[in-house]
C-alpha positions in Angstrom: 118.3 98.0 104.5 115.9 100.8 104.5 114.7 100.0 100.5 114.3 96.6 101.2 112.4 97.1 104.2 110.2 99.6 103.1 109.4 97.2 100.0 108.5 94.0 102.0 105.7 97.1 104.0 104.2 97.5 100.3 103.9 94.2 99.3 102.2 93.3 103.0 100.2 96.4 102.2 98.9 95.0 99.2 98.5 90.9 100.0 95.0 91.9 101.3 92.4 90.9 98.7 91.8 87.4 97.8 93.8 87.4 95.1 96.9 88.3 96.4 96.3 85.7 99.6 96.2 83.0 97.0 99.2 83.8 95.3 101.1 84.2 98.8 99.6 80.4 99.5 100.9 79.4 96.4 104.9 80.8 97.5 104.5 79.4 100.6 103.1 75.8 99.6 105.8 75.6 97.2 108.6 76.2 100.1 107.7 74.0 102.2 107.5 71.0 100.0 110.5 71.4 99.5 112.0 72.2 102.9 110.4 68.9 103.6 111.7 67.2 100.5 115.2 68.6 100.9 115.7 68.1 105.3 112.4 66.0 106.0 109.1 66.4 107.3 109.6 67.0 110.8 109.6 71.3 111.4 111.4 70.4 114.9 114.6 68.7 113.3 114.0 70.9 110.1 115.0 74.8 110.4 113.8 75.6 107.5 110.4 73.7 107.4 109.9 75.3 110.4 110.5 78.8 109.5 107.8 77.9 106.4 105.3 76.6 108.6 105.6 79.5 111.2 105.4 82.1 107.9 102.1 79.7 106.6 100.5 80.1 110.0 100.9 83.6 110.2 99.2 84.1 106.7 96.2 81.9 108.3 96.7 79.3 106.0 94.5 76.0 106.8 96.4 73.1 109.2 95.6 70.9 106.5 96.8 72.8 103.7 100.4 73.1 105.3 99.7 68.7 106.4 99.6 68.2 102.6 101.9 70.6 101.5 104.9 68.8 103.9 103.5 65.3 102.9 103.6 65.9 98.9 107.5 67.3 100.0 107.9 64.2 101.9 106.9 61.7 99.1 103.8 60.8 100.9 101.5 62.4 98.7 101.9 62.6 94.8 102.6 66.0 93.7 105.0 68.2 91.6 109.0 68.2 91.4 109.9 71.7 92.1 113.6 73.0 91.4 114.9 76.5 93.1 116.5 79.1 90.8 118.4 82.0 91.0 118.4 85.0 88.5 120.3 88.4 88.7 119.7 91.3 86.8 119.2 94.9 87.0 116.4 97.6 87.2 115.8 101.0 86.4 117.9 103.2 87.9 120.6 100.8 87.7 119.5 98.8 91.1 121.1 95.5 91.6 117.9 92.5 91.9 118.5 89.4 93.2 115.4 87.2 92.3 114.4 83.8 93.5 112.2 81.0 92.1 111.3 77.9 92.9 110.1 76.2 89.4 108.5 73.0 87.2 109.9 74.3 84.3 112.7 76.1 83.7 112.6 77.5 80.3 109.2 79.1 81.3 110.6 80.7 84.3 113.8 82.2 82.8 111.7 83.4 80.1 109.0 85.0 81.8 111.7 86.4 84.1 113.7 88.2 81.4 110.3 89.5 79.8 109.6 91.2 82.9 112.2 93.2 83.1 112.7 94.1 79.7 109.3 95.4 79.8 109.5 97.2 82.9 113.1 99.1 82.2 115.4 96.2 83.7 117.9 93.5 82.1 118.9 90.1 82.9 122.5 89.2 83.7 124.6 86.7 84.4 125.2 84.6 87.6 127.3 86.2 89.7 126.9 89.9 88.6 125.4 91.0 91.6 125.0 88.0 93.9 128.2 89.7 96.0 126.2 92.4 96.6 124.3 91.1 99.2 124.4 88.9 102.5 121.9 86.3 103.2 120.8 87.3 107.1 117.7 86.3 109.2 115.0 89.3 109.6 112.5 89.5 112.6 110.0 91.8 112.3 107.7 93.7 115.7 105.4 96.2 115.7 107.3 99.0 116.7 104.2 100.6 118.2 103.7 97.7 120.8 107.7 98.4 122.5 110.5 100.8 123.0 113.9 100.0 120.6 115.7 99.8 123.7 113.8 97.0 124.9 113.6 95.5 121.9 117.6 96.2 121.4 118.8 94.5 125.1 116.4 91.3 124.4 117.5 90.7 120.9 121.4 90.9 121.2 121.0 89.3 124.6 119.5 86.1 122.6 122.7 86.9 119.6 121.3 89.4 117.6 123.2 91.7 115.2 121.4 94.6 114.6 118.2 96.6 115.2 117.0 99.2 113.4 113.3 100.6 113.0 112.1 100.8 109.3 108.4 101.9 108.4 106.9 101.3 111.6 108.6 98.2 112.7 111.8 96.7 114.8 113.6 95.1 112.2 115.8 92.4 114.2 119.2 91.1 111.9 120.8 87.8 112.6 123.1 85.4 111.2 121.1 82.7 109.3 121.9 80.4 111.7 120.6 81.9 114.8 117.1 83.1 113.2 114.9 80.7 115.3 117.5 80.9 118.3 116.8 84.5 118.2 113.0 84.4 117.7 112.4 82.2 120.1 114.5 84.3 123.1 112.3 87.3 121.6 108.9 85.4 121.9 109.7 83.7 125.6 110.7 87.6 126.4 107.2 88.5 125.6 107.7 90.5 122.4 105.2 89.6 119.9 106.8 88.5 116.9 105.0 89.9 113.1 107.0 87.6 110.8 110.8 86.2 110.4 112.1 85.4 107.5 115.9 84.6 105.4 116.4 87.5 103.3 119.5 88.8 100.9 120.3 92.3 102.3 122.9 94.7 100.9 125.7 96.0 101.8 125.4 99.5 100.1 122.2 100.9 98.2 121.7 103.0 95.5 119.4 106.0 95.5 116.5 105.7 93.0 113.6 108.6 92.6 111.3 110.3 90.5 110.3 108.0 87.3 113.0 106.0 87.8 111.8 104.8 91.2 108.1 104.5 89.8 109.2 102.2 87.2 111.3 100.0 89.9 108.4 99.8 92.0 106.4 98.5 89.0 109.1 95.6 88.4 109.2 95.0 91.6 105.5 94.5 92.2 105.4 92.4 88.9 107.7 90.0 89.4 106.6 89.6 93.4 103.6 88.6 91.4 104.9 86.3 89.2 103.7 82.4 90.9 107.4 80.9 90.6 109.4 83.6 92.4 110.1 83.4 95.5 111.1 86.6 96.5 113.0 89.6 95.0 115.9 91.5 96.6 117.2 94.8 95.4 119.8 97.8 96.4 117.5 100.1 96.2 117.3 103.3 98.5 113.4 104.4 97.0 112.4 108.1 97.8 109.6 108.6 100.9 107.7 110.3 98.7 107.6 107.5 95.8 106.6 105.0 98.6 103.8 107.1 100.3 102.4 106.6 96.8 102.5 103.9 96.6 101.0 102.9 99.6 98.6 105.0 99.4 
């Protein structure tokens, strides 16, 4: 998990200028209209509306923003049909990506997709082709500065936990999907304060990517994390400290 992880620290690293808040708005509007659209408007009946509203209050978006956002979900409020997508395809170094969208138009999306990874070193495949490659798991992420790993460790697989492992300055806390908010909320009433949760695809084995070849992933990866319709972007890939220092820099 230690790629993936030290990815989602860059991306937070970079979401600081206006620009970048607006686009992360933008992701998260577009998830919970349809959380609401797909299990209703109520976040307390709703895991997953939930889980978006939580993530839109962390970012500081506007009560009223996220008010609207479940009420154009919900039918209440005129706004656009969105449909979620999946693409698979590979990147430079021959990293597996696992790339999701939530879309108005289709044909736009796939196209935009495949030009972004054609330009930045990767290739489009087909459904399935590295889909089994990963696990869909619930992430909860603490400052690792604020607590001890053992503490962190006993409370979380006390509440059902699977894992815990410390990744670029944070307690990275696993969990079967279904337990996310189960989990979170043990961790909160324990007094840990909670960064961020989320559902994330995780794999099972990574591949090691340096030198050029993990420039030019990073490059994709930033791109198409930029890109309005997707979602989010999973990958393999085990990126070299000294690549990410970099880039974080």
């Amino acid at each position: 998990m230690a790629g993936h992880n030290k990815w989602s620290q860059i991306k937070r690293k970079k979401a600081v200028n206006d620009q970048k808040r607006g686009k992360i708005f933008t992701k998260i509007i577009r998830e919970i209209s349809v959380a609401a659209r797909d299990g209703g408007g109520d976040p307390e009946f709703n895991p997953r509306l939930r889980l978006a509203v939580e993530t839109a209050k962390s970012e500081n978006m506007p009560q009223e923003n996220i008010e609207r956002a479940i009420k154009r979900g919900t039918g209440e409020l005129e706004g656009v049909n969105y449909e979620e997508l999946t693409y698979e395809g590979y990147g430079p170094g021959g990293v597996a990506l696992f790339i999701e969208t939530t879309t108005d138009n289709q044909n736009r999306t796939v196209a935009e997709v495949r030009h972004l990874l054609d330009k930045n070193g990767g290739n489009l495949g087909t459904d399935g082709s590295v889909a089994w490659q990963f696990d869909r798991r619930g992430q909860i992420y603490l400052d690792a500065s604020t607590t001890s790993e053992e503490a962190v460790f006993e409370a979380a697989l006390e509440a059902g936990a699977e894992d815990v492992a410390e990744s670029a300055g944070e307690f990275v806390v696993t969990t079967d999907p279904t337990a996310l908010h189960t989990v979170q909320e043990a961790l909160s009433e324990a007094g840990f304060e909670i960064a961020r949760a989320e559902l994330a695809m995780i794999p099972k084995n990574q591949v090691q990517v340096a030198g050029s070849e993990a420039e030019r992933l990073l490059k994709l990866l930033d791109a198409l994390d930029d890109h309005d319709d997707v979602q989010s972007v999973s990958s393999n890939a085990d990126i070299s400290d000294d690549v990410l220092a970099e880039a974080m820099s």
